[in-house]
N, C-alpha and C positions, 0 to 999 in steps of 0.2 A: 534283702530284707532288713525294716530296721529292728532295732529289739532293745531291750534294758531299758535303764533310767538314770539318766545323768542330774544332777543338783548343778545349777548355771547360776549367773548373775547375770541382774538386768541390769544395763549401766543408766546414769542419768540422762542419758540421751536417748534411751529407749531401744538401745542395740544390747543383741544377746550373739557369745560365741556357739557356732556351731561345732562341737567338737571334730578333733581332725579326721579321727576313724569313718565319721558319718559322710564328711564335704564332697567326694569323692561321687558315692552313690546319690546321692540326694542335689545334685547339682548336674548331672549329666543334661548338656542339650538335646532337644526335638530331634537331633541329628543324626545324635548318638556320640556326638563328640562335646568334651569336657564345656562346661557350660558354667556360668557365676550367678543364677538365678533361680528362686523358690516362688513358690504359690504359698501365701501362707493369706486362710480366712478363719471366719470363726467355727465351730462346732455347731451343729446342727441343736443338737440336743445338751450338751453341756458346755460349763462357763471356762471353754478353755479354745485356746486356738489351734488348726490344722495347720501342717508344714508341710507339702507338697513338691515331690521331683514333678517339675515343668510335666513331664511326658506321663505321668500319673496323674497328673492334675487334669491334662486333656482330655484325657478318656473321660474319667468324670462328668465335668463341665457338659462335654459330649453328649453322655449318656441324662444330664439331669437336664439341659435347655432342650432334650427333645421329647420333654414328658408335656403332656396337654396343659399350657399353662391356665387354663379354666377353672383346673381344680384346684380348689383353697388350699392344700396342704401341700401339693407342687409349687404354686405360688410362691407358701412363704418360705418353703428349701428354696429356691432360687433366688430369693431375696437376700436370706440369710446367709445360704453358702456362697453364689456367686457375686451379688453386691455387694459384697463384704471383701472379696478375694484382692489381693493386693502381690504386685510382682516383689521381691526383694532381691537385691543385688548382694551379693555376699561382696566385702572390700578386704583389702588386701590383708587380714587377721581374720577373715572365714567368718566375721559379721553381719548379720542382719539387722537392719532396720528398722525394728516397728513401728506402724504410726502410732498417734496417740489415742488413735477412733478403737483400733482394734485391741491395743492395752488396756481401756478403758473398760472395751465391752467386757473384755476376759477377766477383767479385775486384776491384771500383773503387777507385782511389785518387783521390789528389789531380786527376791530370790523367788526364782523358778524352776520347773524341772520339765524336762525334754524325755517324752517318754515315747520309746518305739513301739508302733503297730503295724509293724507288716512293710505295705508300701507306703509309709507315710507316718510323720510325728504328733504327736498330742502338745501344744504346751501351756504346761498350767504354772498359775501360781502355786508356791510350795505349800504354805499353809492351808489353799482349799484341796490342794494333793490330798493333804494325809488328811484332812476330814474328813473327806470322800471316802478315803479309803477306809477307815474306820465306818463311819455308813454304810458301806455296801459289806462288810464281813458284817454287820447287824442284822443287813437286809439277808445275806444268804444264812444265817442260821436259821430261821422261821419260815424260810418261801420254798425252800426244795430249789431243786432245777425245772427250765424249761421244755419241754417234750425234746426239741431242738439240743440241749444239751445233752440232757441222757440219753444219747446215739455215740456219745466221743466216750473216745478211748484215749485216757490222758498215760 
């Protein structure tokens, strides 16, 4: 599982380090043996990018090219998510490569933050992080929880 939130630099080349703790999991081959390659595409719903272990990413993929592409809103997930998907090679400093389409879309600059969900990374730029975050402790003072939430037990 990934978890927390790391504060990264994005270098002028468009590479961001993967911290060490993470390369390990997050790099494992189809195989199940050690692997130097991510799936990283854009966010469905928000302005930040997905970081994807290969064998997480399949399933995915998997599970979304086998939805009825008829329907408009399967469509544009598949546009989004898997048109967008880009392999990256981690190099020999546990580097990734962004292009510039998907920095672009995501708005990344200099300083970004890598934040873990589960099987899989978020990453954003730093400055739309904490607006966000500040936006959404807005949004949850006035909206309650969803049905779907008030069932957890934190």
């Amino acid at each position: 599982m990934f978890r927390g939130i790391t504060d990264l630099n994005l270098d002028a080349k468009g590479r961001v380090a993967i911290p060490a703790r993470h390369r390990a999991r997050l790099t494992v081959g189809t195989d199940g043996g050690p692997g130097g390659c991510v799936i990283v595409t854009l966010h469905p719903l928000d302005p930040c990018l997905l970081v994807y272990p290969v064998p997480e990413w399949e399933r995915i993929e998997t599970a979304v090219t086998q939805q009825p592409n008829m329907d408009r809103q399967v469509l544009m997930l598949q546009r989004r998510l898997i048109g967008h998907a880009e392999e990256c090679e981690l190099d020999g400093q546990g580097r990734i490569l962004l292009s510039a389409s998907l920095r672009k879309r995501a708005g990344l600059d200099k300083r970004v933050v890598l934040v873990g969900q589960g099987n899989k990374f978020e990453l954003w730029d730093e400055q739309r992080w904490t607006s966000e975050l500040d936006k959404w402790a807005d949004e949850d003072n006035g909206g309650g929880l969803s049905a779907a939430l008030q069932s957890l037990s934190l």
